[in-house]
C-alpha positions in Angstrom: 0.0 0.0 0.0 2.7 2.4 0.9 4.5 1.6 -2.4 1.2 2.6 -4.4 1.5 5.8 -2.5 4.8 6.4 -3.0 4.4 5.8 -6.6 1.4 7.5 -7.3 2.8 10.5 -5.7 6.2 10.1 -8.1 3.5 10.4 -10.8 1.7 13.3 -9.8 4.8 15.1 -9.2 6.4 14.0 -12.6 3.3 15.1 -14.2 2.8 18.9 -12.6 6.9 19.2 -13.2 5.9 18.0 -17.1 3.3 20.8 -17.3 4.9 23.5 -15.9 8.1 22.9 -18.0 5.5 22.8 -21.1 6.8 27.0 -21.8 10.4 26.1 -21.6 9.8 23.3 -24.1 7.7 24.8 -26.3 9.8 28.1 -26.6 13.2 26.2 -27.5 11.8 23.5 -29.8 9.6 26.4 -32.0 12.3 27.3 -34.4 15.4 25.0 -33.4 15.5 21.3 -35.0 16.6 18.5 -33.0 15.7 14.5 -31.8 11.9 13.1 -31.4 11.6 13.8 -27.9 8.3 11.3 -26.5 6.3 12.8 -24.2 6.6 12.8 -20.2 10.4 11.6 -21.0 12.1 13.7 -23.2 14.8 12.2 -26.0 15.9 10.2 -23.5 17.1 7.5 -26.2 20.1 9.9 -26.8 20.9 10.2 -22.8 21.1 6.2 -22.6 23.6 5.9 -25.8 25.8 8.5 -24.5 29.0 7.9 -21.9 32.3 9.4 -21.6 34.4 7.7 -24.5 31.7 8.3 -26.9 29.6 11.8 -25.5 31.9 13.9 -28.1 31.6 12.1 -30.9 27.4 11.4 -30.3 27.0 15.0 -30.2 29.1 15.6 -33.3 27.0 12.6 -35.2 23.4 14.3 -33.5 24.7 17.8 -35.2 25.4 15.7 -38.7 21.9 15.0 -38.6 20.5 18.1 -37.5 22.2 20.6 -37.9 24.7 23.4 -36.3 22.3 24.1 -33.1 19.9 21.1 -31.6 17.2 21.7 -28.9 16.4 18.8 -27.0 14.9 17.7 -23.3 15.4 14.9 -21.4 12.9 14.0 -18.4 12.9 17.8 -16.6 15.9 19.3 -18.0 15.3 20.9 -21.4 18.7 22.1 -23.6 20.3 23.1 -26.6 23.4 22.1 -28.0 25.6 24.5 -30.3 28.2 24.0 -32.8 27.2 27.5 -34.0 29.8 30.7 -34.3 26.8 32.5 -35.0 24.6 31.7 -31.7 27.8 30.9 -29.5 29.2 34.6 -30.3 25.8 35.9 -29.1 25.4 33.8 -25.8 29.3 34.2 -25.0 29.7 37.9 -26.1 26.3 38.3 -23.3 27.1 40.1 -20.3 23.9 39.0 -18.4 23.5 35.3 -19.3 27.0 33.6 -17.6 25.5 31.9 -15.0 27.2 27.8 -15.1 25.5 24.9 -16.8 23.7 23.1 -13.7 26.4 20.2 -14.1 29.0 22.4 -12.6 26.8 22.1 -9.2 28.5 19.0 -8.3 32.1 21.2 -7.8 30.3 23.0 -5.2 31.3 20.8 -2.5 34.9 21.3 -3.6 35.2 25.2 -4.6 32.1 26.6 -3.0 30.8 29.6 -5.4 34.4 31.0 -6.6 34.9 32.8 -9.4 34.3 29.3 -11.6 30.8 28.8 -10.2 29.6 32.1 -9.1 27.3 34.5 -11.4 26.3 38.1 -10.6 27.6 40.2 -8.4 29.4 38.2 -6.2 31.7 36.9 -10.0 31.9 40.5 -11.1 33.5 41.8 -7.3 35.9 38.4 -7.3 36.8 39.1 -10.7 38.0 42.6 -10.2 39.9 41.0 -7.1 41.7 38.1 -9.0 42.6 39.9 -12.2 45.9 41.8 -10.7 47.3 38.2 -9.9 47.1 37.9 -13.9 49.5 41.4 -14.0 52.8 40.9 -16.0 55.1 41.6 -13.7 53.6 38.5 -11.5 53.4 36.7 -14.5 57.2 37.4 -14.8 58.2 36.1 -11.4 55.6 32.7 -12.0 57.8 32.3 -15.5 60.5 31.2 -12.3 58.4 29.0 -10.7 57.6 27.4 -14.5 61.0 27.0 -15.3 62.1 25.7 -11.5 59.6 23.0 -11.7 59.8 22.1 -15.3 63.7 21.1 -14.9 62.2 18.7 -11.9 59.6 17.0 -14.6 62.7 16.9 -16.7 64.9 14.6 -14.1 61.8 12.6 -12.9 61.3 11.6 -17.0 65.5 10.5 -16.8 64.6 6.6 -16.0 61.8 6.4 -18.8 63.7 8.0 -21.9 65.7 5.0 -22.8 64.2 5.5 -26.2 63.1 1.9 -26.2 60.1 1.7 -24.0 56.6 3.2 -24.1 54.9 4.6 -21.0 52.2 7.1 -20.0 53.6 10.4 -19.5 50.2 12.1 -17.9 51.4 11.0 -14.4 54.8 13.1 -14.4 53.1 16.0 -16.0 50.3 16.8 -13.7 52.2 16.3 -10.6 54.4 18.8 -12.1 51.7 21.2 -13.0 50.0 20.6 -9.4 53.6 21.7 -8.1 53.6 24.9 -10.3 50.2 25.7 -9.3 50.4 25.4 -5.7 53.7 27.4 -5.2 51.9 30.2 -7.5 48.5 30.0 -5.7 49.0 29.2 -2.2 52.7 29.9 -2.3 53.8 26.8 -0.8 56.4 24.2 -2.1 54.4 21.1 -2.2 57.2 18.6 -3.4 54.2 16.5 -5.1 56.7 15.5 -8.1 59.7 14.1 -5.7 57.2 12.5 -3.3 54.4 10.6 -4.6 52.5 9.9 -1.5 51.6 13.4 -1.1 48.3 13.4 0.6 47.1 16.6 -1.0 48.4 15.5 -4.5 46.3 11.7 -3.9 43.1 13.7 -3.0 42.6 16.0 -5.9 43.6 12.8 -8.7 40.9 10.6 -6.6 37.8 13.8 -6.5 38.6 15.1 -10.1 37.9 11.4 -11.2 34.7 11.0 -9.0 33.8 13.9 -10.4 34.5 13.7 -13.9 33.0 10.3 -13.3 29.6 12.3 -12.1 29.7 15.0 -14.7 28.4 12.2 -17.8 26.2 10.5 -15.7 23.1 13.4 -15.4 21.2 11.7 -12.6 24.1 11.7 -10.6 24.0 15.7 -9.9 21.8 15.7 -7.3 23.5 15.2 -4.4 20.7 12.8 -2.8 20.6 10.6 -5.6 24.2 10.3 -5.8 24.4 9.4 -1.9 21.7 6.9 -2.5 22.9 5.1 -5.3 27.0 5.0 -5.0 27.0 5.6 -0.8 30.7 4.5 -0.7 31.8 6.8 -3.8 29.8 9.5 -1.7 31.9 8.8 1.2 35.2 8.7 -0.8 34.3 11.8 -2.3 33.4 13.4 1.2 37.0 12.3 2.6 38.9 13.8 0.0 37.3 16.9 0.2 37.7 17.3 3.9 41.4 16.2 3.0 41.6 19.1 0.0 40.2 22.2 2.7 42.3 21.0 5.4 45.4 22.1 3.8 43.9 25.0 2.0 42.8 26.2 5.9 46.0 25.4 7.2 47.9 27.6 4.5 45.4 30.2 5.0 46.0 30.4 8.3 49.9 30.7 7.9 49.9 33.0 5.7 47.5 35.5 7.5 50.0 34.6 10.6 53.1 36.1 8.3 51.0 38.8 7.0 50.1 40.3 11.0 54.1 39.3 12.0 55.0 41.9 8.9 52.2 45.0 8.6 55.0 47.1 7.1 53.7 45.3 3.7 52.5 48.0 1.0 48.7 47.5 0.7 47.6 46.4 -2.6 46.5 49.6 -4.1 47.9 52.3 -6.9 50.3 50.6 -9.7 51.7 47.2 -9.0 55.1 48.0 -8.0 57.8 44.9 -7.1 57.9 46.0 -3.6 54.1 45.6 -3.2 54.7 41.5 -4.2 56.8 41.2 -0.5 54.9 39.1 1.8 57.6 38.8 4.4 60.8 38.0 2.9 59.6 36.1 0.0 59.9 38.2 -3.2 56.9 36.5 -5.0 53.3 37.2 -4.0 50.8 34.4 -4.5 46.8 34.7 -5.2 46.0 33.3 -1.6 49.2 36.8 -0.7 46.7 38.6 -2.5 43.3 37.6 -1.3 44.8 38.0 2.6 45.2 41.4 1.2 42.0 42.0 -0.4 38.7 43.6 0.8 34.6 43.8 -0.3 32.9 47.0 0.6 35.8 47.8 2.8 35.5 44.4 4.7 38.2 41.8 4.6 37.7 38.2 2.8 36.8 35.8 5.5 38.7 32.3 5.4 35.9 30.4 3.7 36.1 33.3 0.7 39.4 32.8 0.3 39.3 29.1 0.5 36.9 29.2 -2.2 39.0 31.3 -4.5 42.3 29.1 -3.6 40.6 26.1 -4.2 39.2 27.1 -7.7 42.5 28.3 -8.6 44.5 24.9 -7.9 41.3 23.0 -9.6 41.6 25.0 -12.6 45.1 25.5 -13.2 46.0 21.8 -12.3 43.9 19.8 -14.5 43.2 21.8 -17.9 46.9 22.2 -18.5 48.0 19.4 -17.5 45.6 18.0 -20.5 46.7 20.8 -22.6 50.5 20.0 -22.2 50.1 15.9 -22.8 48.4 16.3 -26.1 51.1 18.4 -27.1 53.3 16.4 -25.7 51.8 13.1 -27.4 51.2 15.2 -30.8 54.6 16.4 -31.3 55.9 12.3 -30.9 53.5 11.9 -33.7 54.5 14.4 -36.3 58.4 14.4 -35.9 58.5 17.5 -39.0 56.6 19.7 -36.2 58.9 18.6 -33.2 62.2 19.3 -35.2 60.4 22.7 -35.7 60.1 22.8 -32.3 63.3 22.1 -31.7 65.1 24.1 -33.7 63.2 27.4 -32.6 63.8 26.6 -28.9 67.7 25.9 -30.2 67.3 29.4 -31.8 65.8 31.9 -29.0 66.7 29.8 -25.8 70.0 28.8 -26.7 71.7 25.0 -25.3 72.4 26.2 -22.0 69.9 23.8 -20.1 70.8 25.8 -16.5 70.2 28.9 -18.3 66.9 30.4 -16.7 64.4 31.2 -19.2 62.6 34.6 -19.0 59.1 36.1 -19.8 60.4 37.7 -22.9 62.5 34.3 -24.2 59.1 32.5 -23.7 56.8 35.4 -25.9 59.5 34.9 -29.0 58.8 31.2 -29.2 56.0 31.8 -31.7 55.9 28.1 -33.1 55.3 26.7 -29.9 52.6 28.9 -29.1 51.0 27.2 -32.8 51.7 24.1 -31.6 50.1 24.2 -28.5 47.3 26.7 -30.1 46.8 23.4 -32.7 46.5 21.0 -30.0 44.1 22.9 -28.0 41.6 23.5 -31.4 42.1 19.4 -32.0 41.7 18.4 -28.5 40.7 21.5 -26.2 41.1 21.1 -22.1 37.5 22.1 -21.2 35.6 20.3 -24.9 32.1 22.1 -23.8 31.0 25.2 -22.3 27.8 25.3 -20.8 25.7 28.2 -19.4 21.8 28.1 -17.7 19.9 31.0 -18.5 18.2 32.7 -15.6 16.2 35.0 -17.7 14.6 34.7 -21.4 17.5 35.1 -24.0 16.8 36.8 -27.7 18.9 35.7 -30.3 19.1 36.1 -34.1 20.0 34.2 -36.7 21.0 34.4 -40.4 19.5 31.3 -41.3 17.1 29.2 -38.6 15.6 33.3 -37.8 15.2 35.1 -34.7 13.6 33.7 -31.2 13.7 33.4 -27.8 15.3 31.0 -25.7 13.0 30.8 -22.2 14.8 31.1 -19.1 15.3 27.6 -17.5 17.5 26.4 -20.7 20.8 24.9 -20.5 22.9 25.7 -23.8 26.0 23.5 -24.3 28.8 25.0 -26.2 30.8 22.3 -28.0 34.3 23.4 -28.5 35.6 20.1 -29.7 32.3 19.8 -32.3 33.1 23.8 -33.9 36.7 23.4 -33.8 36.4 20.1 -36.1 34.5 22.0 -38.6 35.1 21.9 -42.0 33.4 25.4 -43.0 35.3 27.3 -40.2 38.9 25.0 -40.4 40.5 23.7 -43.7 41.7 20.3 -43.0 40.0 20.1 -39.7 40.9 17.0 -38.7 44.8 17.0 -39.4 47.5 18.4 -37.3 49.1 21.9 -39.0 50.7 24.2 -36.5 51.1 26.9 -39.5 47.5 27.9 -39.7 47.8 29.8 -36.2 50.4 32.0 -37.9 48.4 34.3 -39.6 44.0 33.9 -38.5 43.8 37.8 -37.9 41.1 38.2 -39.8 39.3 35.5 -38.1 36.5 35.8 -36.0 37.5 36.4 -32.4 34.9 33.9 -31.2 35.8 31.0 -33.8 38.8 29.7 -32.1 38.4 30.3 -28.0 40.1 27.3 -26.4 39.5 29.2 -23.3 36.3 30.5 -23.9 35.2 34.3 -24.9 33.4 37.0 -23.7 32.9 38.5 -20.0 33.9 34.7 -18.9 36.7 33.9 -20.6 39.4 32.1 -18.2 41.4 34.3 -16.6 44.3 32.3 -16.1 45.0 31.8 -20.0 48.4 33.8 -20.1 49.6 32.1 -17.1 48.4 28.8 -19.1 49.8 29.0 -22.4 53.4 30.4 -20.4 53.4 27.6 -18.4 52.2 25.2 -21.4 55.0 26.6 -23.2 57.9 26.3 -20.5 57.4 22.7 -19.9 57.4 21.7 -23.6 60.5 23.5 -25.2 62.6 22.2 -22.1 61.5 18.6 -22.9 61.6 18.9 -26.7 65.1 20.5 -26.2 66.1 17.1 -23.4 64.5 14.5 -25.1 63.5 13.3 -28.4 59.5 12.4 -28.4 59.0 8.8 -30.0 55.6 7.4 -31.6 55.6 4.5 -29.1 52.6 2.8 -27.7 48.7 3.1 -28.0 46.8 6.3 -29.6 44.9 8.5 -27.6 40.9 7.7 -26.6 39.6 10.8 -26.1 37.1 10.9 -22.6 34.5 13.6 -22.3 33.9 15.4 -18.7 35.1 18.5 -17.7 38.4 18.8 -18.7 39.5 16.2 -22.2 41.6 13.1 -21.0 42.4 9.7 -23.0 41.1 6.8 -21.6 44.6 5.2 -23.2 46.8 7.6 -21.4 49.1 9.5 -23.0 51.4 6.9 -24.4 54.8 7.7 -26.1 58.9 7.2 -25.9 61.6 9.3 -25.1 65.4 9.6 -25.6 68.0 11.6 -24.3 69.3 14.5 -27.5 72.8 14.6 -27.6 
């Protein structure tokens, strides 16, 4: 009896929720083509076909048959999915619709509502906040940290290049980006390449994969459902986060203990000057340095604030370029005419002195690189889809399928990966050719946005594509990349992986 209550509510409910979407539906389907979607249950025949090996390509072989932009709904949650320039310039370029696709919820428990999850006020005021840790001149002193940490991933990668044997080179690269990332953001040496049992380094590999686990499998957003159904994962999850804001507090703490032992620090106003990056005696000044520093409405950022922002920071600059750097990496073994390239413009601006630090100014001549990494990022871009939900009713034009209005309630997906392996926007989409990024200025500036466009672009991109560089003309200029082993399998979530690894050989140049 109580289970023909329980159901008959489940029905009543799923029913009142089917009506009251009935606007949202009706407005997104009226001029946009897409999949039969039955009633009460949406296209749900696409959801059950799609997991993370194959979500990229699905979406591309949905768009083959319906076009550039496809409105769909599954169950409650009604959406549209774009390959577009036209529509994604309009919806990127928007200053009012950048609130996150709902997937992004399940971060929350990890970075709060940083600048990566917030919308409104609160992203515009953290914005302003975060943007002077972007300045050159702190860019400069990071280019030390990049190349300080680059020549460790260079000596941990001694015992593999033997030039005989394949192996995965993803694990050496993001330990050495999660080094990078947590002496620029928290400003703390974390050792994570030299000592792999590093606590902090173990929990963010384990929750990045729960989550990127979560972010294919739609159901498994909510929070309750996901507690229900994989309790264990749940508690896993749980543990590493406690584990992750643990050492974020404790570094917090620290540092606002060296900030009261040494008030005769300049305040963080007026030009950025070098003595105003002191915290101490240390000569750099971190982002957490800077939040410490930082005030809302004349009020300082509490811990949890700060937390947030640290957090985001380490999340977002670990994992994107760590995938950005291994499909370079893995790219460059394969097409040895672009790694002699490589190698004989880092040979022409860096010199062979391999102790020789390498400056900000050595890294902006190496202009190949940058269209090497620039061609990797359009065949195989860190963050494949972006996604917004609209919180109010979005008017669009377009050339060909007309004007309309997109209700608010809509989640628009963005694929990157889909647009950027376009024939009408890219000749040759599909094939690897550095050259084409030397000369696309008369190209649209919201054709080719490996980190987005628009008020939300990623802020950290020039820190990215420094650091991205660093780390591979130092191991193009140490070792020779060999075509060994498996090719990649690319695996959808937040941030592009291969389910293969990044698989290649190394030897030793002369």
């Amino acid at each position: 009896m109580l289970f023909c209550a329980i159901l008959l509510l489940f029905f009543i409910l799923a029913l009142l929720n089917y009506v009251t979407k009935q606007r949202i539906r009706r407005g997104v389907l009226r001029n946009m083509p897409g999949p039969y979607c039955y009633p009460f249950i949406g296209a749900v025949q696409l959801y059950l076909q799609l997991s993370m090996n194959n979500m990229l390509d699905h979406m591309a072989m949905f768009h083959e048959q319906h076009g550039s932009i496809i409105a769909a709904w599954v169950a409650n949650r009604v959406g549209i999915s774009s390959m577009d320039l036209e529509l994604n310039e309009q919806i990127l370029a928007s200053p009012q619709h950048i609130a996150k696709h709902f997937n992004y919820t399940i971060l929350r428990q990890w970075l709060g509502t940083g600048l990566l999850l917030s919308d409104g006020r609160k992203w515009f005021v953290r914005r302003k906040i975060i943007t002077p840790a972007f300045h050159f001149k702190i860019l400069e002193q990071f280019v030390e940290v990049f190349d300080q940490q680059s020549t460790i991933l260079l000596s941990c990668l001694a015992k593999k290049a033997d030039g005989r044997n394949v192996f995965d080179v993803y694990p050496f690269v993001c330990l050495a980006a999660l080094d990078i990332i947590a002496e620029t953001a928290m400003g703390t040496k974390m050792g994570a390449q030299t000592d792999a049992r590093s606590e902090y380094a173990l929990a963010v590999n384990k929750t990045t994969k729960i989550i990127a686990w979560r972010f294919i499998k739609f159901h498994l957003n909510n929070e309750i459902l996901f507690s229900i159904l994989h309790p264990y994962l749940k508690w896993q999850q749980m543990r590493h986060i406690k584990t992750l804001h643990e050492f974020t507090t404790n570094m917090i703490k620290q540092r606002r203990e060296a900030l009261e032992r040494n008030r005769n620090v300049a305040p963080l106003t007026g030009d950025l000057t070098e003595d105003s990056h002191c915290v101490g005696n240390k000569k750099r000044m971190a982002l957490l340095d800077m939040l410490l520093q930082s005030t809302i409405d004349d009020q300082p950022l509490s811990d949890d604030d700060i937390r947030e922002e640290v957090d985001t920071c380490m999340f977002e600059g670990h994992d994107t370029i760590t995938s950005g750097i291994c499909f370079t990496l893995y790219l460059l073994s394969r097409h040895p005419e672009a790694q002699q390239k490589v190698l004989q413009e880092v040979a022409a601006v860096l010199g062979n002195d391999r102790k020789q630090a390498i400056s900000l100014r050595e890294l902006s001549e190496l202009k190949y690189v940058e269209c090497v990494i620039k061609e990797t990022l359009r065949l195989y871009p860190s963050v494949p889809l972006v996604g917004r939900q609209l919180t109010e009713d979005f008017k669009y034009t377009h050339s060909q399928i007309g004007g309309g209005i997109i209700p608010a309630g809509a989640a628009i997906l963005i694929s990157l990966y889909g647009m950027f392996r376009q024939a009408r926007y890219f000749e040759r989409p599909t094939d690897f050719v550095p050259d084409r990024h030397l000369n696309n200025g008369s190209a649209s500036a919201f054709l080719f946005i490996p980190f987005s466009s628009g008020p939300r672009n990623c802020i950290g991109q020039k820190f990215a594509m420094l650091e991205m560089k660093m780390i591979t003309a130092k191991t193009v200029r140490e070792y020779e990349l060999l075509p060994f082993g498996e090719p990649v399998q690319i695996e959808s979530n937040i941030v592009m992986r291969s389910t293969t690894g990044f698989q290649l050989g190394m030897r030793k140049r002369e």
